[in-house]
PDB file as gemmi writes it, atoms N, CA and C in Angstrom:
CRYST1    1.000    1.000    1.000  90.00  90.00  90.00 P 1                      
ATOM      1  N   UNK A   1       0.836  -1.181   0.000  1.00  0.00           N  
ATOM      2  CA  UNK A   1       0.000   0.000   0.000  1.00  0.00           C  
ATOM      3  C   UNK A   1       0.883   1.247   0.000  1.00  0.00           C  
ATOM      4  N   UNK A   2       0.303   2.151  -0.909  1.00  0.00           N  
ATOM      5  CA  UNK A   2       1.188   3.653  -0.981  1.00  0.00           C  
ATOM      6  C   UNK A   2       0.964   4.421   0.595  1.00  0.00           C  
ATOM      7  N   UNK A   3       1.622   5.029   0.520  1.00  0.00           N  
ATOM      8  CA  UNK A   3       1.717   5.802   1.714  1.00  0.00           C  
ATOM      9  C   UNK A   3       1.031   6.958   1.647  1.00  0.00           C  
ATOM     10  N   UNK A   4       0.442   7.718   2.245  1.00  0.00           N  
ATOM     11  CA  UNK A   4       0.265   8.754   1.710  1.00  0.00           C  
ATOM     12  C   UNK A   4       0.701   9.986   2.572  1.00  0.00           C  
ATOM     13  N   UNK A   5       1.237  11.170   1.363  1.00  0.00           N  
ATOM     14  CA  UNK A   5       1.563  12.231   2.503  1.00  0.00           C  
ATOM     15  C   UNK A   5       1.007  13.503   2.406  1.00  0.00           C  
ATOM     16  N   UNK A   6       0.997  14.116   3.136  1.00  0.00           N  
ATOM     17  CA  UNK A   6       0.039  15.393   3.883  1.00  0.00           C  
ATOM     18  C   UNK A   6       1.084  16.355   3.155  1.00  0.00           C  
ATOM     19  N   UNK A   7      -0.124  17.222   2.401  1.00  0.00           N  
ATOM     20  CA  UNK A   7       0.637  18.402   2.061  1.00  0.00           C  
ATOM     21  C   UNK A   7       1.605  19.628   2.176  1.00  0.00           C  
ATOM     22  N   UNK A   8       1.629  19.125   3.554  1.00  0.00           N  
ATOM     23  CA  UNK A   8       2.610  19.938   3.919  1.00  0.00           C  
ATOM     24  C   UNK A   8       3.928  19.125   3.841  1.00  0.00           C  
ATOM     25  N   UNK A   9       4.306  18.108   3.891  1.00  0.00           N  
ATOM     26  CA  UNK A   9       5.140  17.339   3.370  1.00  0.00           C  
ATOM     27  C   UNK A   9       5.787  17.563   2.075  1.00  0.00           C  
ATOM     28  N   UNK A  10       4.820  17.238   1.104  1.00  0.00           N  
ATOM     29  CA  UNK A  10       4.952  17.460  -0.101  1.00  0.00           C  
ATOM     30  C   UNK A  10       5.591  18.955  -0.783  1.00  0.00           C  
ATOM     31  N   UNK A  11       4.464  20.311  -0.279  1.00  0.00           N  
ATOM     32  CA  UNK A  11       5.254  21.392  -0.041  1.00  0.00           C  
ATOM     33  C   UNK A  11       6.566  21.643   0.384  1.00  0.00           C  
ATOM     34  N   UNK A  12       7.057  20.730   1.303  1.00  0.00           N  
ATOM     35  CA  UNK A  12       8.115  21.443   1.965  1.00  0.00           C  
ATOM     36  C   UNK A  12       9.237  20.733   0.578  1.00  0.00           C  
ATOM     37  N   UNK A  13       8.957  19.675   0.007  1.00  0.00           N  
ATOM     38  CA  UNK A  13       9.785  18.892  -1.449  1.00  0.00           C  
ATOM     39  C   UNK A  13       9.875  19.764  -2.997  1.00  0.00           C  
ATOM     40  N   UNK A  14       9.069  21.188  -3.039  1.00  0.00           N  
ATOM     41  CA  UNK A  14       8.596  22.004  -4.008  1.00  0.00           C  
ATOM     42  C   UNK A  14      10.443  22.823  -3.888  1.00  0.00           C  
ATOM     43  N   UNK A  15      10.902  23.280  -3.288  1.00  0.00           N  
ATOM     44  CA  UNK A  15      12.067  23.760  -3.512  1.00  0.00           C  
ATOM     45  C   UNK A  15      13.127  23.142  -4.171  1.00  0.00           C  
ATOM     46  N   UNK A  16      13.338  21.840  -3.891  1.00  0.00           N  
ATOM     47  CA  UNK A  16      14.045  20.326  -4.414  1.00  0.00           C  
ATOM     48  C   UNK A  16      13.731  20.263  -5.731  1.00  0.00           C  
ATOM     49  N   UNK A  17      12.234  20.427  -6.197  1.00  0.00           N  
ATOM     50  CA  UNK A  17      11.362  19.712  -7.545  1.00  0.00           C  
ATOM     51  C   UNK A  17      12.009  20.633  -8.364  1.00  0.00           C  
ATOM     52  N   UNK A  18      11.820  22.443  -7.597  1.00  0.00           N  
ATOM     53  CA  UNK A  18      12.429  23.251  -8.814  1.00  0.00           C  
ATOM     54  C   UNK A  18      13.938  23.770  -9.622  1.00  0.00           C  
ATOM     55  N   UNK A  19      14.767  22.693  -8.429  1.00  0.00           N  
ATOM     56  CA  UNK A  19      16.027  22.674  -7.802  1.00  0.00           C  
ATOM     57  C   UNK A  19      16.733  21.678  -9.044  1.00  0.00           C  
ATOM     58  N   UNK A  20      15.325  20.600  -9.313  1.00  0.00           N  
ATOM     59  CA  UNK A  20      15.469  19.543 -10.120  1.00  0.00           C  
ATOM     60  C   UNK A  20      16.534  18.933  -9.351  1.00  0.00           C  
ATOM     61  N   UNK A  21      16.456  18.627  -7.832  1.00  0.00           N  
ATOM     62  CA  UNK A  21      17.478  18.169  -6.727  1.00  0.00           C  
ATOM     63  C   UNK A  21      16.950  16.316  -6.328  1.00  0.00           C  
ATOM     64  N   UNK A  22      15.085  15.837  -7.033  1.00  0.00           N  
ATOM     65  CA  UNK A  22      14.531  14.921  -6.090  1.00  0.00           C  
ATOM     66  C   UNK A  22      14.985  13.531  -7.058  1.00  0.00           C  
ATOM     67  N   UNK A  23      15.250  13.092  -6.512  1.00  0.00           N  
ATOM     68  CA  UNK A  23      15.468  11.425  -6.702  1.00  0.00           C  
ATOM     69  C   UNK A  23      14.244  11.525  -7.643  1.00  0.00           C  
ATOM     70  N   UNK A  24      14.168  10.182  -8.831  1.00  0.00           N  
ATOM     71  CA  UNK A  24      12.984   9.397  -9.029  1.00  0.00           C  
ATOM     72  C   UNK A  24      11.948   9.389  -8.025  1.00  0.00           C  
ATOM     73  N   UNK A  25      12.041   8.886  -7.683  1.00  0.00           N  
ATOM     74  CA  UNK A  25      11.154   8.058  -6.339  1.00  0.00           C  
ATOM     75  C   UNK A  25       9.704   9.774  -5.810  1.00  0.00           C  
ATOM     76  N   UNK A  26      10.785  10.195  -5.270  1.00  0.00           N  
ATOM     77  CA  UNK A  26      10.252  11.257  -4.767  1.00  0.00           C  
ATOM     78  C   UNK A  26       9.613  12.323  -5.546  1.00  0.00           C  
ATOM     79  N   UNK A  27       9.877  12.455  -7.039  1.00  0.00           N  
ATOM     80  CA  UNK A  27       9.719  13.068  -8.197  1.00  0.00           C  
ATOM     81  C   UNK A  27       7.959  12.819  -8.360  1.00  0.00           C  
ATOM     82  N   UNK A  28       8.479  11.480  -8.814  1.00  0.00           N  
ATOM     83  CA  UNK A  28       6.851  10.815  -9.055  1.00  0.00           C  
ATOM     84  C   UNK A  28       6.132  11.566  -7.857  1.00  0.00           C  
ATOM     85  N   UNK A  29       6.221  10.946  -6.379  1.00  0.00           N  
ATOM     86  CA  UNK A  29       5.414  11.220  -5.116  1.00  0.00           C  
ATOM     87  C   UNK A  29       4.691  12.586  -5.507  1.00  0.00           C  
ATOM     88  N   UNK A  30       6.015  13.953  -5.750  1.00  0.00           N  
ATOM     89  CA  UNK A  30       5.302  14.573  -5.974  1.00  0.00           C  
ATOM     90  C   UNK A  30       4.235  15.336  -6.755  1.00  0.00           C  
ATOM     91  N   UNK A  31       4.992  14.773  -8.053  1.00  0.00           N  
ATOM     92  CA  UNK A  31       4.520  14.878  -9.225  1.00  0.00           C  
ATOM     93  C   UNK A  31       2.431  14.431  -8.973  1.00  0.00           C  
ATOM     94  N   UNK A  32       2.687  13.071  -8.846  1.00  0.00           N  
ATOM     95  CA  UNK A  32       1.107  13.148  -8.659  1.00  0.00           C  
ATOM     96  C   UNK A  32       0.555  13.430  -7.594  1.00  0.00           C  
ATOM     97  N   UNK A  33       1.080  14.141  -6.748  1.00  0.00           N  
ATOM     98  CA  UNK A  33       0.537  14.426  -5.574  1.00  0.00           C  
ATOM     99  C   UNK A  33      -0.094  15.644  -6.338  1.00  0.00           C  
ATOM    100  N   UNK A  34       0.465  16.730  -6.803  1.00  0.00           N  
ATOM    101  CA  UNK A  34       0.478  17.661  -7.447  1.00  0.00           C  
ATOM    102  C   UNK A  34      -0.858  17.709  -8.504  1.00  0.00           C  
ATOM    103  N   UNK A  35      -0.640  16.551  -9.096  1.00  0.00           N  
ATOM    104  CA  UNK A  35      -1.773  16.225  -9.880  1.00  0.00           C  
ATOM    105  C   UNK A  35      -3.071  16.101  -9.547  1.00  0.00           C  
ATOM    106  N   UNK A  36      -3.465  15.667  -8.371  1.00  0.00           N  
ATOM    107  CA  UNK A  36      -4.474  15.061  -7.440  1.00  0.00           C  
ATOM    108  C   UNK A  36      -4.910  16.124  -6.428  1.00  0.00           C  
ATOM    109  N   UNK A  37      -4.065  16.853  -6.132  1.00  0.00           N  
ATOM    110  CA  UNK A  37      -4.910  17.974  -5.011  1.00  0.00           C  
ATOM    111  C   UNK A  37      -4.336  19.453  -5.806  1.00  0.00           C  
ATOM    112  N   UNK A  38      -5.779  20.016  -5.497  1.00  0.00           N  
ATOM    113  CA  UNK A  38      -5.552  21.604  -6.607  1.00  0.00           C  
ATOM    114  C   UNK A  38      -5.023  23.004  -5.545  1.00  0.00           C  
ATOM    115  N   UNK A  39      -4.741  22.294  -4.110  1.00  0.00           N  
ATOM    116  CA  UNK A  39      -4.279  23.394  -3.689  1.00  0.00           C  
ATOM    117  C   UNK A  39      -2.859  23.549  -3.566  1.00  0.00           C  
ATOM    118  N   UNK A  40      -2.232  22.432  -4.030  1.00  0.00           N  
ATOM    119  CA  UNK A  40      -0.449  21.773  -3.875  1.00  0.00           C  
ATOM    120  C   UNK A  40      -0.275  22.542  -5.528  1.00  0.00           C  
ATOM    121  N   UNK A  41      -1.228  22.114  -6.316  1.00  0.00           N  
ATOM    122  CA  UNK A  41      -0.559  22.560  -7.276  1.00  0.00           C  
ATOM    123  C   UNK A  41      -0.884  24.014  -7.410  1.00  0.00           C  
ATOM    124  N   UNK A  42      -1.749  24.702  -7.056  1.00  0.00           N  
ATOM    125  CA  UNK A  42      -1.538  26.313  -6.830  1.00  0.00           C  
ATOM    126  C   UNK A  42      -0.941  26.906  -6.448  1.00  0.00           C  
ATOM    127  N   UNK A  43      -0.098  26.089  -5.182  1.00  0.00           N  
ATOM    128  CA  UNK A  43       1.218  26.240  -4.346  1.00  0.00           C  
ATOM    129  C   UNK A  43       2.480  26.165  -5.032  1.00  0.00           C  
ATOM    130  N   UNK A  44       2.455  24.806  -5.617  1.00  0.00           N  
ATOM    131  CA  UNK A  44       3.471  25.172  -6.428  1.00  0.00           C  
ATOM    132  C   UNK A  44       3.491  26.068  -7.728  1.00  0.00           C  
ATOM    133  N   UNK A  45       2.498  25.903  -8.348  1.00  0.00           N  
ATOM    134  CA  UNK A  45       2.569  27.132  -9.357  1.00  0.00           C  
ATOM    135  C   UNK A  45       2.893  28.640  -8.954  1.00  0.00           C  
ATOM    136  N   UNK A  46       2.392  28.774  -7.792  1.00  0.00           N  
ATOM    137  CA  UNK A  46       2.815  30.268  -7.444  1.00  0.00           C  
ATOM    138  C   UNK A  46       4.332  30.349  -7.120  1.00  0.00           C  
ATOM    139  N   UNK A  47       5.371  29.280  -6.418  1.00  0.00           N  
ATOM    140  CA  UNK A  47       6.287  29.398  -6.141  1.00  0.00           C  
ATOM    141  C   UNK A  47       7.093  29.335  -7.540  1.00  0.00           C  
ATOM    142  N   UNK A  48       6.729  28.417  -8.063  1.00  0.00           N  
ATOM    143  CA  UNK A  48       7.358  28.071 -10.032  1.00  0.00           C  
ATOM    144  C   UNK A  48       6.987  29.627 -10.240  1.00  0.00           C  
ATOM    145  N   UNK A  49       6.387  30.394 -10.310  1.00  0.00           N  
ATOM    146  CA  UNK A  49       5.838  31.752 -11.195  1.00  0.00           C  
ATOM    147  C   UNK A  49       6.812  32.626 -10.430  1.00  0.00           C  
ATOM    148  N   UNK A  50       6.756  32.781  -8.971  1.00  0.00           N  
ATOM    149  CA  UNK A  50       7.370  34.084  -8.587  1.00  0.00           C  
ATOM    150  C   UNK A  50       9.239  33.689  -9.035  1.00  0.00           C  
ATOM    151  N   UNK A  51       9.836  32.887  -8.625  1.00  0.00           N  
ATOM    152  CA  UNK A  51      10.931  31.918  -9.031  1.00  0.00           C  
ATOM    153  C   UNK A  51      11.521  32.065 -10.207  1.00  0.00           C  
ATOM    154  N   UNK A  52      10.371  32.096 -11.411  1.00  0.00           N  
ATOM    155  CA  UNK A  52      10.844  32.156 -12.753  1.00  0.00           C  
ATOM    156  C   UNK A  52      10.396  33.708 -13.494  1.00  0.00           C  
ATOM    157  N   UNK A  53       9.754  34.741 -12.380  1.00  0.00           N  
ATOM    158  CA  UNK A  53       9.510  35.482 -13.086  1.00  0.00           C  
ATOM    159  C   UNK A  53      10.932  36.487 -12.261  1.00  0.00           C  
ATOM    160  N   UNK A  54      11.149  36.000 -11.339  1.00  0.00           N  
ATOM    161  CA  UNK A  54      12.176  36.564 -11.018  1.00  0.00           C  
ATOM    162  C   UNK A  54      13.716  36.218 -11.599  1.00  0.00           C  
ATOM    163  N   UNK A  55      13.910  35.426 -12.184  1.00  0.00           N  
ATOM    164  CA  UNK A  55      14.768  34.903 -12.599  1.00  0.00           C  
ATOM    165  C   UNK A  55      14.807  35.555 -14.145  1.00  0.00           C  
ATOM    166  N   UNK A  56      12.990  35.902 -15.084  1.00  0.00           N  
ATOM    167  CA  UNK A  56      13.466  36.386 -16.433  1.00  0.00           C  
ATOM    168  C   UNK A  56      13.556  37.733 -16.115  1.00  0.00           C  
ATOM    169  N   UNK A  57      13.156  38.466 -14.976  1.00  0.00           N  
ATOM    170  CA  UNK A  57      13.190  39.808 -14.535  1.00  0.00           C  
ATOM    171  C   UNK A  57      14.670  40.355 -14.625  1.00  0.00           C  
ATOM    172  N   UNK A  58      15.374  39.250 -14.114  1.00  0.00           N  
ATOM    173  CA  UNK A  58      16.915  39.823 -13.478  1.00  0.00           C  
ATOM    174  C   UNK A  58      17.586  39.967 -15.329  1.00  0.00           C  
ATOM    175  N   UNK A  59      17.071  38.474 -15.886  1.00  0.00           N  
ATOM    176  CA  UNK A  59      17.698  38.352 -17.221  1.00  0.00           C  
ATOM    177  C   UNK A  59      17.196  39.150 -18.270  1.00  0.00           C  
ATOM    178  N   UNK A  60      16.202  39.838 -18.599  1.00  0.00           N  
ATOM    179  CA  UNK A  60      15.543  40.497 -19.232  1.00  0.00           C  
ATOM    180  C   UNK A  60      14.826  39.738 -20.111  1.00  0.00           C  
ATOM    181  N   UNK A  61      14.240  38.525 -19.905  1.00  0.00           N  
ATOM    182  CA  UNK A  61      14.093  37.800 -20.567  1.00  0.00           C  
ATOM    183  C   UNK A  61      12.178  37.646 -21.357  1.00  0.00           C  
ATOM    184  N   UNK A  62      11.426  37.052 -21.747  1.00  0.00           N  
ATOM    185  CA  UNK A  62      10.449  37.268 -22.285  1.00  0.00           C  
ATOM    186  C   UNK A  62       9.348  36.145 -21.108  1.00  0.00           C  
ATOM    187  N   UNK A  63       8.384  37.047 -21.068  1.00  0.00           N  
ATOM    188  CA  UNK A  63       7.339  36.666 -19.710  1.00  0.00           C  
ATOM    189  C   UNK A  63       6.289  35.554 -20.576  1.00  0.00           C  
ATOM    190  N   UNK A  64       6.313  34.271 -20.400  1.00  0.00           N  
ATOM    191  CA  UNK A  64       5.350  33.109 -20.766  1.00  0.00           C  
ATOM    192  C   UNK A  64       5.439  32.335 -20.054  1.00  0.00           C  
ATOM    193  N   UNK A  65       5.493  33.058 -18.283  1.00  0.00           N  
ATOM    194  CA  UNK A  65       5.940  31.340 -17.071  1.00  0.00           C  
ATOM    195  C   UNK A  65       4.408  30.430 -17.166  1.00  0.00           C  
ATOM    196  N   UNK A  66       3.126  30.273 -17.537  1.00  0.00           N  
ATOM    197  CA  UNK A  66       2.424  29.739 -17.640  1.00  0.00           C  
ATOM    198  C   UNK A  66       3.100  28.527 -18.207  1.00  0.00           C  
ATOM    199  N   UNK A  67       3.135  28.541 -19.824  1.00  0.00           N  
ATOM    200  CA  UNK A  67       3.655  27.775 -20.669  1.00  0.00           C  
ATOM    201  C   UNK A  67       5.061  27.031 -20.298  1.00  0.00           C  
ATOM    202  N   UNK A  68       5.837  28.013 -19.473  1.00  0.00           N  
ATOM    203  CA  UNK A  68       7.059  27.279 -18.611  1.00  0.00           C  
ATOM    204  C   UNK A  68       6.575  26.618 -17.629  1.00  0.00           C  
ATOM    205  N   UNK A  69       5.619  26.589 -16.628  1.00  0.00           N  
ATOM    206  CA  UNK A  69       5.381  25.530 -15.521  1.00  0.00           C  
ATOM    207  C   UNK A  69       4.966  24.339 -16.598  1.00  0.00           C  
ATOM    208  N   UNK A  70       4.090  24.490 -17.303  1.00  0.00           N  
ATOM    209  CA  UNK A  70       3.420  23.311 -18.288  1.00  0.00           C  
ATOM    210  C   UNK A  70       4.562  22.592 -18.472  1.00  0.00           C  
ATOM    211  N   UNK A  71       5.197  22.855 -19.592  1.00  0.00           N  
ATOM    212  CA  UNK A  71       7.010  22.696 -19.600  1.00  0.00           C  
ATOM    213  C   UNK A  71       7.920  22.178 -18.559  1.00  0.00           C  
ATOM    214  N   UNK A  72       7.933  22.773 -17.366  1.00  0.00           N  
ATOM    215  CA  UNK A  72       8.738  21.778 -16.830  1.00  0.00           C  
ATOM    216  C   UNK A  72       7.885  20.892 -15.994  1.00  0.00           C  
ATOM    217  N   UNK A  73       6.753  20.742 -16.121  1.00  0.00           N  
ATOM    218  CA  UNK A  73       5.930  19.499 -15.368  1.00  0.00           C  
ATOM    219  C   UNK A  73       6.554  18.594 -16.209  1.00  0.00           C  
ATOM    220  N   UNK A  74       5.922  18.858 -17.586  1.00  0.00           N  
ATOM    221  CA  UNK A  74       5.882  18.056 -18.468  1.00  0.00           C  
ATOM    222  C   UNK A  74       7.753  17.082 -18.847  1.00  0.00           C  
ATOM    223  N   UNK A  75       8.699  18.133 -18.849  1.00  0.00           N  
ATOM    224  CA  UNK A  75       9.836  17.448 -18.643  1.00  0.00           C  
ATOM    225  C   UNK A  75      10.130  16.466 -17.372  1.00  0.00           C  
ATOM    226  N   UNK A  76       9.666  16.792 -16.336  1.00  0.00           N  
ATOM    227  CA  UNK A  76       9.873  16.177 -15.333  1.00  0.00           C  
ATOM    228  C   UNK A  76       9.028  14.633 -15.402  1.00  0.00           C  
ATOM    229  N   UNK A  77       7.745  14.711 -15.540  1.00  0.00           N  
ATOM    230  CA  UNK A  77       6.964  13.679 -15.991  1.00  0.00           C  
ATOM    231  C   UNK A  77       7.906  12.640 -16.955  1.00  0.00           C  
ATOM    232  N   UNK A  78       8.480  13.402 -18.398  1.00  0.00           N  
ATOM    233  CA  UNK A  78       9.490  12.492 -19.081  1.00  0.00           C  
ATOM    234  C   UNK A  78      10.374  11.983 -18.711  1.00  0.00           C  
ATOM    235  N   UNK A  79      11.337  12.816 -17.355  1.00  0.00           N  
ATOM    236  CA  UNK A  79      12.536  12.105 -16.615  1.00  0.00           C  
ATOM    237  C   UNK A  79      11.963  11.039 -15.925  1.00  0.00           C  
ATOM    238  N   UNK A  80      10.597  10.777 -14.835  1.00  0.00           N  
ATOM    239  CA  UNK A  80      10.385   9.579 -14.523  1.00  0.00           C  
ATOM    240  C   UNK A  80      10.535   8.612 -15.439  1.00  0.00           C  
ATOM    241  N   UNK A  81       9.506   8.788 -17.243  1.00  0.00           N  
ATOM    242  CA  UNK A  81       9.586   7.741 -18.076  1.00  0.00           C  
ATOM    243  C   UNK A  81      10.648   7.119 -18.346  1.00  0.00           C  
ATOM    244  N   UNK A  82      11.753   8.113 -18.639  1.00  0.00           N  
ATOM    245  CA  UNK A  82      13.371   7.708 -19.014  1.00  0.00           C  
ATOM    246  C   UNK A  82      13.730   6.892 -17.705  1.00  0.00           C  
ATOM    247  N   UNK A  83      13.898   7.446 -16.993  1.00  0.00           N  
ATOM    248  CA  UNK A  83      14.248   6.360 -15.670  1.00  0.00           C  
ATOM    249  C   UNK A  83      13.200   4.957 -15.361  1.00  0.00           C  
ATOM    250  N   UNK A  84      12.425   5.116 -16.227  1.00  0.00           N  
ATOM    251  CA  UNK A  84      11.409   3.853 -15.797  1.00  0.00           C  
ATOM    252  C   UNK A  84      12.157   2.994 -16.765  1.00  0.00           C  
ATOM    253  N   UNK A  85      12.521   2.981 -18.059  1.00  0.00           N  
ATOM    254  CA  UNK A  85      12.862   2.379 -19.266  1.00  0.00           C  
ATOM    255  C   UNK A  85      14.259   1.898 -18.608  1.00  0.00           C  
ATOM    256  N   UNK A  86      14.734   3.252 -18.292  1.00  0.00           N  
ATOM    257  CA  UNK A  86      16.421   2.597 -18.043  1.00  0.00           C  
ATOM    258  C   UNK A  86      16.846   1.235 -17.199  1.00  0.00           C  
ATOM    259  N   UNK A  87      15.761   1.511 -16.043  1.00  0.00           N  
ATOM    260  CA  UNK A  87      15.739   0.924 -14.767  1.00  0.00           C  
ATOM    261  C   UNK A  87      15.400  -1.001 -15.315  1.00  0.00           C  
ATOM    262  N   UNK A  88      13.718  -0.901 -16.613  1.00  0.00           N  
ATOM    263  CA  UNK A  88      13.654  -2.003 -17.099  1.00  0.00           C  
ATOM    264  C   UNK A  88      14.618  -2.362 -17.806  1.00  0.00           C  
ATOM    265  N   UNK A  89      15.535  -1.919 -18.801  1.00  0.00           N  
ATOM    266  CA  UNK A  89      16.456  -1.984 -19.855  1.00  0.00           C  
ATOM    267  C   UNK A  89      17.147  -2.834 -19.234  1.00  0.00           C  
ATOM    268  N   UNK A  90      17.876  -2.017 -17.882  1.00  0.00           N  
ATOM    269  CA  UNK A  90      19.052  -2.714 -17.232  1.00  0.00           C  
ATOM    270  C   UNK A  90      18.091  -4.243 -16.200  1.00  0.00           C  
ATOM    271  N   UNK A  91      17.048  -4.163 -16.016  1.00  0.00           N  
ATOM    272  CA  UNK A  91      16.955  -5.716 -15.557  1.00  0.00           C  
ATOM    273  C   UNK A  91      17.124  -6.691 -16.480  1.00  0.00           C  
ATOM    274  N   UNK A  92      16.758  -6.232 -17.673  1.00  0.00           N  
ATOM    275  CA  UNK A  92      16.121  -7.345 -18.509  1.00  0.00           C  
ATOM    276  C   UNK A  92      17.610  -7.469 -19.137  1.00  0.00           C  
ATOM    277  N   UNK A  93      18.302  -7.120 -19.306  1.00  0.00           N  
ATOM    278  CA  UNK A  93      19.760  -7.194 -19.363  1.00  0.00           C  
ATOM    279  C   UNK A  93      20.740  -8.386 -18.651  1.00  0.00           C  
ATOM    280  N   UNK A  94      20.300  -7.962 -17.330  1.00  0.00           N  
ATOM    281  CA  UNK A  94      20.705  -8.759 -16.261  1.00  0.00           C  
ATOM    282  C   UNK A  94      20.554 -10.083 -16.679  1.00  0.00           C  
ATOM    283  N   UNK A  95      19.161  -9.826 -16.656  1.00  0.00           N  
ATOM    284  CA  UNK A  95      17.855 -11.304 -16.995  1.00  0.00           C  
ATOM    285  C   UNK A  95      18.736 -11.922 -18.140  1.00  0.00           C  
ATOM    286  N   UNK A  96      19.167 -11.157 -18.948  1.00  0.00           N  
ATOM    287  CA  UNK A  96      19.741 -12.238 -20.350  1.00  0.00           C  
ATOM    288  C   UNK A  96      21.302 -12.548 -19.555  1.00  0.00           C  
ATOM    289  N   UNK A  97      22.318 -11.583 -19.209  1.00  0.00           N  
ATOM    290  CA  UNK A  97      23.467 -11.985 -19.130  1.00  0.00           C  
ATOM    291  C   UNK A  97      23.406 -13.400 -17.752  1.00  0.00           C  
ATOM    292  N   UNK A  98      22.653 -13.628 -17.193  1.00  0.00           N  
ATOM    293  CA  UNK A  98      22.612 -14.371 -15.825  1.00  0.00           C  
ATOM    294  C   UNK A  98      21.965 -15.940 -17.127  1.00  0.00           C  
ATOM    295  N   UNK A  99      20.983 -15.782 -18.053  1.00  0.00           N  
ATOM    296  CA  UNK A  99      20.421 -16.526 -18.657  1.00  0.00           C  
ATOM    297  C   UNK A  99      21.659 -16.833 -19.267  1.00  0.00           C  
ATOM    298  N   UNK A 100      22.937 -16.124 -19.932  1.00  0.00           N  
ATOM    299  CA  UNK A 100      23.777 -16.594 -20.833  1.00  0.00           C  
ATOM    300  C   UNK A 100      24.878 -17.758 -19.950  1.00  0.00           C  
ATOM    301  N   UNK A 101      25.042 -17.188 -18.891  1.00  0.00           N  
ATOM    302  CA  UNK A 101      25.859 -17.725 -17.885  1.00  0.00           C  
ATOM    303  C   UNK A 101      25.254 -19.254 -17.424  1.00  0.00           C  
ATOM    304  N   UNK A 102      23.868 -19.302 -17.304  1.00  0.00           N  
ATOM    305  CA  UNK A 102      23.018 -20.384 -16.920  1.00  0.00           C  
ATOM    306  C   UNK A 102      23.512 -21.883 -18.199  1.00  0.00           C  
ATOM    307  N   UNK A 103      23.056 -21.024 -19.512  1.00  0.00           N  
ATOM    308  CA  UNK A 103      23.237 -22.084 -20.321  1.00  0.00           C  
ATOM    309  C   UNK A 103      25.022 -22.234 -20.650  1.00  0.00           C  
ATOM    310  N   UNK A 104      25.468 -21.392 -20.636  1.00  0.00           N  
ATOM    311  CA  UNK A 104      27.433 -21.991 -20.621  1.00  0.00           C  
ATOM    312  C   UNK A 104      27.672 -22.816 -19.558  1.00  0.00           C  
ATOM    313  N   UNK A 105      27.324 -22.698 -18.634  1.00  0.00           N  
ATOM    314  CA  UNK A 105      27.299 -23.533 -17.361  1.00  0.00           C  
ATOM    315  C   UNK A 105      26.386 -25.003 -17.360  1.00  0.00           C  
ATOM    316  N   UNK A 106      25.354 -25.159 -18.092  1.00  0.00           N  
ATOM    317  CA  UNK A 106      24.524 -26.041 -18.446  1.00  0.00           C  
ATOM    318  C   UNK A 106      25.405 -26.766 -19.787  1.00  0.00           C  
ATOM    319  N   UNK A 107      26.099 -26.068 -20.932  1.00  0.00           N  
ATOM    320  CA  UNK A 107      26.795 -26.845 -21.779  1.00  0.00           C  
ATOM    321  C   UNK A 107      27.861 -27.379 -21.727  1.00  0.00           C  
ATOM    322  N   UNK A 108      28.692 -26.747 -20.316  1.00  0.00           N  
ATOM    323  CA  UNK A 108      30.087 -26.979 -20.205  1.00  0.00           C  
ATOM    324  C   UNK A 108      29.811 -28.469 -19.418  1.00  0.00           C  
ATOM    325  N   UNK A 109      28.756 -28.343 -18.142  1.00  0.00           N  
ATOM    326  CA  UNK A 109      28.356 -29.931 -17.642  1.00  0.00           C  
ATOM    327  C   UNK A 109      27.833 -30.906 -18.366  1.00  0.00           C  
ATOM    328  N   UNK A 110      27.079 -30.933 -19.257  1.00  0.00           N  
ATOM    329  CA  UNK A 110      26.600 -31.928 -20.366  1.00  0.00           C  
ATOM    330  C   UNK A 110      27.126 -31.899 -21.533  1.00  0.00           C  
ATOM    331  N   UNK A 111      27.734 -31.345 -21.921  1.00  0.00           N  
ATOM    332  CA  UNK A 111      28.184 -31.245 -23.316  1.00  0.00           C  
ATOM    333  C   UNK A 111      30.247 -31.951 -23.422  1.00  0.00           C  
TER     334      UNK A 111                                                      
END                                                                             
């Protein structure tokens, strides 16, 4: 069973998320936590907005942080996928090199 954690938890992980500082693990947690309650993600959107509008303020840069939170949800969402693939890639890897070892070991005794 998932655990579940209290928003203030989760909040206090919003500095990390924008830090791009959180493990997998914790990414996801917050990621759909975020997804699932509309006052976490108002929270974080306001901290993502003041954060990045201060950041194109200093740079002189062009104001569309809407389309940038979308954006880096949306990248972040893709880093779980990539790490989900990698994570299967490398078992199923395993799975063959342990399988290759099984049958050399199986031909070297019978063969």
């Amino acid at each position: 069973m998932k655990k579940q954690y209290s928003c203030k938890e989760i909040e206090k992980l919003f500095p990390k998320l924008l830090n791009k500082e959180l493990d997998i693990h914790s990414l996801q947690i917050v990621l759909d936590h975020i997804e699932n309650c509309p006052e976490c993600k108002e929270e974080f959107s306001i901290q993502y907005l003041v954060r990045e509008g201060i950041s194109i303020l200093e740079n002189g840069g062009n104001f569309d942080l809407q389309n940038g939170l979308e954006t880096f949800l949306l990248q972040s969402r893709r880093k779980i996928k990539r790490a989900r693939v990698f994570t299967f890639l490398t078992y199923f890897l395993e799975f063959v090199a342990l399988l290759t070892v099984i049958i050399i070991l199986f031909m070297v005794v019978f063969y």
